[in-house]
N, C-alpha and C positions, 0 to 999 in steps of 0.2 A: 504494500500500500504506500499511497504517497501522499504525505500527510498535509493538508491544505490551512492555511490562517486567515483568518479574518484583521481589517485594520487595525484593530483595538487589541489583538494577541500581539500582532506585532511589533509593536509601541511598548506593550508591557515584557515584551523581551529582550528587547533593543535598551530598555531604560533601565532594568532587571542588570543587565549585563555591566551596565556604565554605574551605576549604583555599586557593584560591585566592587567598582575599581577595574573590572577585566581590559577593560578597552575604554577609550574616549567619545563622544559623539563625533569629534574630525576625523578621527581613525576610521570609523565606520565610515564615513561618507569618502576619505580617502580611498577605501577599500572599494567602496560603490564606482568610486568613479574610472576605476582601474580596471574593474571588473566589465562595465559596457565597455571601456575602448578594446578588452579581449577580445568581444565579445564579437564585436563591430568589425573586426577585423579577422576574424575567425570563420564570420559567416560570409565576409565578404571582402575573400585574401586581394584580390586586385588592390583596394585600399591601402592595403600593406606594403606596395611598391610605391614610390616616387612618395612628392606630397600631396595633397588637393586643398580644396578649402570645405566650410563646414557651419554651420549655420547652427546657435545652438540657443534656443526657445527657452529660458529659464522662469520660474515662476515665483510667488510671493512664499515658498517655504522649503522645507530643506529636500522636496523632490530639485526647486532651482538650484539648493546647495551643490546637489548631482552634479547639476551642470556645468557651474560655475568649474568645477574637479573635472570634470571632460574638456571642455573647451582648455585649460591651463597644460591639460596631459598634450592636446592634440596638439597645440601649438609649441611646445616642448619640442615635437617629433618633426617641424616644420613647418605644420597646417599653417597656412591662412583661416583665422576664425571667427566669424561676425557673433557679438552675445546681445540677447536681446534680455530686458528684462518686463516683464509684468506685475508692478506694485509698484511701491515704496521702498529703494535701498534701507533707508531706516527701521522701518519696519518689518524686515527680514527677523528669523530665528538666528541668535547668536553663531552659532556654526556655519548657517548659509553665510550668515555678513561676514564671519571671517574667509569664505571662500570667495565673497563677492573683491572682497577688496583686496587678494591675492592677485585674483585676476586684475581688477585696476590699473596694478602695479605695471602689466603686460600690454591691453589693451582694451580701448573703449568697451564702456556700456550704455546702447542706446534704448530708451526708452519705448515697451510696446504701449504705444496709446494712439489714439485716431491718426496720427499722421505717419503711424506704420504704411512705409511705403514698399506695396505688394512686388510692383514691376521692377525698383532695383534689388528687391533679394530675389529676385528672379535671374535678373541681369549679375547678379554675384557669382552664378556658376556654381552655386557647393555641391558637391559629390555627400554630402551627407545632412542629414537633418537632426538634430536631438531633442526631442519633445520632453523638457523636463518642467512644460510646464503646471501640469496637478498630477500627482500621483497616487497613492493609499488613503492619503489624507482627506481627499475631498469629497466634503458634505452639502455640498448645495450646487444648485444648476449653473454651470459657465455659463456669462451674461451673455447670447446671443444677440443683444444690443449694442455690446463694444465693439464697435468694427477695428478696431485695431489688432483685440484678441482675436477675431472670427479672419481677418485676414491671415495673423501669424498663424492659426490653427489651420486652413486651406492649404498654405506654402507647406504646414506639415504632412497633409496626405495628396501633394501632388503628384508624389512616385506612382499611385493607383494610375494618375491617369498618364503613363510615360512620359513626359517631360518636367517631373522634378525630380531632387534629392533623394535615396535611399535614407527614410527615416526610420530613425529609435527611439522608443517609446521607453521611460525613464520607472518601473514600476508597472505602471498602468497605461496605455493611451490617454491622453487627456481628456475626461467630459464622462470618462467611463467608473462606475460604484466599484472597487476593488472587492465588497463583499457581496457583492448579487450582479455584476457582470452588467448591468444598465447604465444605459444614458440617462447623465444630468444634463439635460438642455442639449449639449452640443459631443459631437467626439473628434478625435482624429483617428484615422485609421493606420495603424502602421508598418511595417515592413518586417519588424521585431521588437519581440518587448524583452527589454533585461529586467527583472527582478532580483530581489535580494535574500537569503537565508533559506526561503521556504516558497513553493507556489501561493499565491492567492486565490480564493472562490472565487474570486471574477474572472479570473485566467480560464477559467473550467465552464462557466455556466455561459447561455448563449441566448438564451429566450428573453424575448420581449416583445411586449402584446403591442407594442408602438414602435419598434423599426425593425427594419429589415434585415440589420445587423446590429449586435451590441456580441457583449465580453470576448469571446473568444475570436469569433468572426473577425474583431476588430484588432486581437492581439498579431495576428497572422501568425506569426511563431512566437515562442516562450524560451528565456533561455534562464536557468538562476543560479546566481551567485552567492559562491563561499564567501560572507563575509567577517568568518571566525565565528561568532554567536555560538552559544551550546544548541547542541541537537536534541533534539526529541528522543527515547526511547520508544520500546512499544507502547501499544495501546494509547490513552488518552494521554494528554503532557505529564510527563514526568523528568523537568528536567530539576532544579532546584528547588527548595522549598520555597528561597524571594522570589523567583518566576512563579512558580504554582502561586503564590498571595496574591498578585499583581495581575494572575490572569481574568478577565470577562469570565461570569458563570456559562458561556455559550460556551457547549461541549465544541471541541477539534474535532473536524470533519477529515475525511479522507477522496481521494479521489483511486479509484481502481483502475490498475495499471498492471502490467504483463507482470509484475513483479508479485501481484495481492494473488496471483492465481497458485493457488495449492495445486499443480500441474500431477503432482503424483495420486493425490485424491480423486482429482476426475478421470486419470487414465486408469485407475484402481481395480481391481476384479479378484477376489480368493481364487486361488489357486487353483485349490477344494470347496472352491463355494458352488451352491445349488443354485437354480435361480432365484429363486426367494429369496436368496438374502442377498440380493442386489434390490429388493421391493417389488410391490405390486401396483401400478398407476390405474385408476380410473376414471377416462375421461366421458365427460357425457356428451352427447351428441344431440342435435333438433331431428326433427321429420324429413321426409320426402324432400331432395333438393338442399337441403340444406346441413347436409353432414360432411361437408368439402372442409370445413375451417377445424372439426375433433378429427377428423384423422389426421391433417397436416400435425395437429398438436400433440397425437397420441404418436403418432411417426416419431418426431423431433422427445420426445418421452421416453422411444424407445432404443431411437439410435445414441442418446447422451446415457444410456445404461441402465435404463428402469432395468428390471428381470425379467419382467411380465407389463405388456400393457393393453386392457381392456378397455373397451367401446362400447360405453353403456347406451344402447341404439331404441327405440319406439318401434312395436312388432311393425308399421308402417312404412317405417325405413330400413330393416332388416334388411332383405333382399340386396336393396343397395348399397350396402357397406359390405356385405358380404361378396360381392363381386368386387369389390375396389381394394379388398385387404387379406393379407397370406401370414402375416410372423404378428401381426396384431389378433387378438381374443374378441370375440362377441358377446357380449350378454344381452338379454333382453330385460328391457327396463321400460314396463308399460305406464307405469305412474307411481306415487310415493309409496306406496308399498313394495313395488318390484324394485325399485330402489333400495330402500329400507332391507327386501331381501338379500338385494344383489352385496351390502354390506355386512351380512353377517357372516361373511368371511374375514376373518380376521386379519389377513394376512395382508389386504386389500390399505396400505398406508400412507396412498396418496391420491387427490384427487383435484380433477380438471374439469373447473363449473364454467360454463357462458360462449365460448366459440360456436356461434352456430344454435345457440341452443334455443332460442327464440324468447317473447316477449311473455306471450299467452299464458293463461293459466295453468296449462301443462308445463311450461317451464317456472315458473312461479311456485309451484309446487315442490318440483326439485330442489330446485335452490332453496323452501324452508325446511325440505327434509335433510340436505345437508346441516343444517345451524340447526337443526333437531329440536323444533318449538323452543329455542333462547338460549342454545350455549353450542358450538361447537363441540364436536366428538373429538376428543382431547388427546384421541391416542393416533389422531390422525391431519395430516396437511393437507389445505384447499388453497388452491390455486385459484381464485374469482376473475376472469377475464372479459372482457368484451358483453355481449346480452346482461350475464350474470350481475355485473357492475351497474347497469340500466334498472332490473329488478331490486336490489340493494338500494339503491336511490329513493325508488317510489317506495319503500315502506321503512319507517324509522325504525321499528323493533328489527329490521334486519342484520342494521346496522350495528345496531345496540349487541348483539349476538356473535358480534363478531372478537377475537383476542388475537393473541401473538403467534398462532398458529394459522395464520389465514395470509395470506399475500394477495393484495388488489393491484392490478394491474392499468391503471387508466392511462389513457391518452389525455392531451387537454381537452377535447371537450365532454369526454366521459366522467376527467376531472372534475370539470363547471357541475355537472350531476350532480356529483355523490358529494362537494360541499362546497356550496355556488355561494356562500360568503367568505371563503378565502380565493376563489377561485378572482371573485371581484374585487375583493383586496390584491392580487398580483397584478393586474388589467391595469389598475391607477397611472396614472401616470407621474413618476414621482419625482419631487420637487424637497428633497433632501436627501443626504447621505448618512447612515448606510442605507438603500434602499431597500425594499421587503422585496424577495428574490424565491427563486423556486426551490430552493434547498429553504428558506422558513415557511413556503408554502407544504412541502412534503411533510414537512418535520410536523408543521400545525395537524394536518391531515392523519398522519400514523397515531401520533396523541389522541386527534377525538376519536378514532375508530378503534383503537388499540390495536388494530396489525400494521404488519408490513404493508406501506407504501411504496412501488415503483411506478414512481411517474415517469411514462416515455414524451421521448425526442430523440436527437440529435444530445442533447444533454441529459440525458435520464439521471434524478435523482431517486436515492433510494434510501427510505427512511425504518427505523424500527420504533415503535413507541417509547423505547428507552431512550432517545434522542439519536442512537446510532445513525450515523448519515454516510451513505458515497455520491460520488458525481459520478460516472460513467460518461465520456463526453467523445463521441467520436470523430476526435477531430485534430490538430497539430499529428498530419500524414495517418489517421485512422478515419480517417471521413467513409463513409459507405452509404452515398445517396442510393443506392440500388435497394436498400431496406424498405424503400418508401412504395415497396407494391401490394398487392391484396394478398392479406394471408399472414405475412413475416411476423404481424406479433401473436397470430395461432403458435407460430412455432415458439417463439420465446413464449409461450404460455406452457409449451410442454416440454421446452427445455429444463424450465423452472421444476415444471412437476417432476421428471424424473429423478432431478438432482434430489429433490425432498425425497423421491422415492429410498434411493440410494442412502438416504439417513443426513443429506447434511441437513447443517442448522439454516432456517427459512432466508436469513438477510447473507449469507453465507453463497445459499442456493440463488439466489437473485443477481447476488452480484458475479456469480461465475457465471451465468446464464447468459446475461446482459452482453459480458466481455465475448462469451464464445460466438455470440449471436453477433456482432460486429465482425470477429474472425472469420464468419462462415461467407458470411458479405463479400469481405474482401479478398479471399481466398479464389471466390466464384468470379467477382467482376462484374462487367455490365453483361446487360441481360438475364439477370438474377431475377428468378420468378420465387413465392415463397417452398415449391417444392425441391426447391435445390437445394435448400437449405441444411436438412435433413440429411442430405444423400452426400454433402462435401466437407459435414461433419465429422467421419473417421478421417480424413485429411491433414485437416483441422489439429483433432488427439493426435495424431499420428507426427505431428511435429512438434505437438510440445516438449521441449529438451531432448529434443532428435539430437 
């Protein structure tokens, strides 16, 4: 796992650490500024021959301090370096003024205010751009009113449109929430983002109900920087006792990464084992025509290693599942009692509610005979998907019914459903920092329902009632727009269920899922239909720690 902070952890570590005595606040920001010229020149060796010039955006606090520490290195190395600044010298943070007026010493600082003139930093020629102007810090919307700021921020993502600067984004892109990946009022988009000690949740998260791009989209790449700080141990912070005093009660999140993957648990199989004790999956399926989405998902259930996976089908749909399926199981499940039967096999330890499974009374049924008139059958994992999530919505006692054995799997707007007043709280368009983000959405979500929430996207967050949080974000070279066809979250619905089959724990089971389902994407390529998914799965396994 790779562990994610919010602005207020980082501050309390950073200050934790200088409190200590361990380091300085100039050290750190020395270190910061040493660490983007690596960085800048690592991603982009051409830079590293001859010299160029360089253009460097500084801001009202010690993300400007950055700057001020880049622009003083580059010109060291030869650069030609134009520093702009945004505020008041005076009222700078002690650290940044002493970097501001390091630089002084070298050369001018001109002033960003309306008579930022766009066409001669144009005419300047820099080969590079450094966005240091708001970083972690910033809590409220960049004034899209200053046209001096709104010009300097344009000249920062002119790279987008081929003819400006290769820019670096200093933390954050400017205009962007460091803990929920949204736009305050304005951003800049950029080429690369350096960061420092640890990723930020906004680096990860990408969703916003008002643009087309924010967090991640807009970091383009992430790069972060050793800047001495102590590290994290496992689990939640444990680094000092003054750090743990100093930190925000908001638990450390993580982001799931090829590293979080227990590679030898999901390739696992006893040697001497029976099928049974790999489990038993049962997914239910709707009527006539509409049992295409439980077999994709009992498929994907069976090829991630359930032992056994059953298709609990309506004597109507019988016929047709059973011409469409050869290593999957049949059961007939005519309404809550054939249900009820088909469960008193004990052995039966996982199951897959809602793909397919319709709205009607008949399915409405089902789905209260799993939750068994007000509690979950305890000795068993549900999987709630797609229809199932729709039925859970229209009735409160459903929901009421549900614990830490149950995984809901929404999309957003099955999200808006099942709790369409935080759903409206994310929609807001927000006008402070830190902003309310989809990781406190999930998080609110798993709390009032008491299961696991995996919210999908592109950034799937995935919550446990106990606050446990990952991002799953498939994106900096994991991107897998082919996910986006009919079907793919049938399969992560039975990816999920077989890993439960197999015994892991639910948040466990989601986030391997999550990661493999992205794998199986990228694996296949374009033209990725949701039955491929399933079938390029042993591939997949098959190169974990090849």
């Amino acid at each position: 796992m790779t562990e994610l902070l919010t602005a207020a952890q980082m501050r309390a570590i950073e200050q934790a650490a200088i409190a200590a005595g361990d380091v300085t606040g100039l050290e750190l920001m020395e270190r910061a500024g040493q660490g983007i010229v690596t960085a800048v020149l690592e991603k982009w060796p051409e830079l590293a021959r001859g010299t160029h010039r360089a253009v460097v955006l500084c801001g009202p606090g010690n993300n400007g301090g950055d700057g001020f520490v880049v622009a003083r290195l580059l010109a060291a190395a030869g650069w030609k370096v134009a520093v702009y600044l945004y505020g008041q010298a005076s009222k700078l943070p002690p650290d940044a003024r002493t970097n501001y007026e390091r630089w002084s010493n070298i050369g001018p600082v001109v002033a960003l205010d309306a008579d930022f003139d766009l066409a001669a930093v144009f005419d300047y020629g820099a080969a590079l751009c450094v966005d240091a102007l708001f970083g972690t810090g910033l809590n409220r919307p960049v004034n899209v009113g200053d046209a001096g700021l709104m010009n300097a921020m344009h000249y920062a993502q002119a790279w987008i449109l081929g003819h400006g600067p290769k820019t670096v984004a200093v933390d954050m892109p400017s205009g962007v929430c460091s803990d929920s990946g949204r736009v305050l009022g304005a951003a800049v988009k950029a080429a690369m983002t350096v960061t420092f000690h640890a990723a930020k949740r906004g680096h990860f998260l990408m969703t916003d109900a008002h643009a087309t791009a924010a967090g991640a989209l807009l970091c383009k790449t992430v790069v972060v920087v050793d800047i001495g700080l102590p590290k994290a141990s496992k689990g939640p912070i444990k680094l000092t006792a003054d750090v743990r005093a100093q930190l925000p009660a908001d638990a450390q999140m993580t982001v799931f990464s090829l590293e979080g993957v227990d590679t030898h648990a999901v390739k696992k199989h006893a040697w001497l084992g029976h099928k049974f004790d790999h489990g038993h999956a049962l997914v239910l399926s709707g009527g006539p025509g509409r049992t295409g989405a439980a077999r994709l998902a009992a498929r994907g259930a069976l090829r991630i290693g359930a032992g056994l996976v059953t298709l609990g089908v309506p004597p109507s749909a019988q016929m047709e599942v059973a011409a469409q399926i050869t290593a999957l199981m049949l059961a007939r499940v005519r309404d809550a009692d054939g249900l009820n039967a088909v469960l008193e096999d004990a052995r039966i330890n996982a199951l897959c509610v809602g793909p397919g499974l319709g709205l009607g009374d008949h399915a409405a049924a089902l789905v209260d005979a799993v939750l068994d008139a007000g509690h979950l059958r305890l000795s068993r994992r549900v999987v709630f998907d797609a229809d199932a999530l729709t039925l859970i919505a229209a009735e409160p006692k459903r929901m009421a019914a549900l614990n830490e054995h149950a995984v809901l799997t929404p999309h957003g707007g099955e999200f808006a459903l099942l709790f369409p007043d935080i759903a409206e709280k994310l929609a807001v368009i927000p006008n402070e920092g830190p902003a309310y983000s989809k990781v406190d959405a999930t998080r609110a979500a798993a709390a009032r329902c008491g299961a696991i929430v995996l919210f999908k996207g592109a950034d799937t967050v995935i919550a446990h009632p106990d606050r446990r949080t990952s991002i799953h974000a498939a994106t900096y070279g994991r991107e897998a727009p082919w996910l986006a066809t009919a079907g793919a979250g049938d399969v992560l619905a039975g990816f999920i269920t077989g890993l439960l089959a197999r015994g892991f724990d639910p948040m466990v089971a989601c986030e391997t899922a999550a990661w493999l389902h992205v794998e199986c994407a990228r694996s296949f390529g374009p033209g990725l239909i949701a039955e491929d998914l399933p079938e390029v799965l042993p591939r997949v396994l098959g190169n974990l720690n090849a």
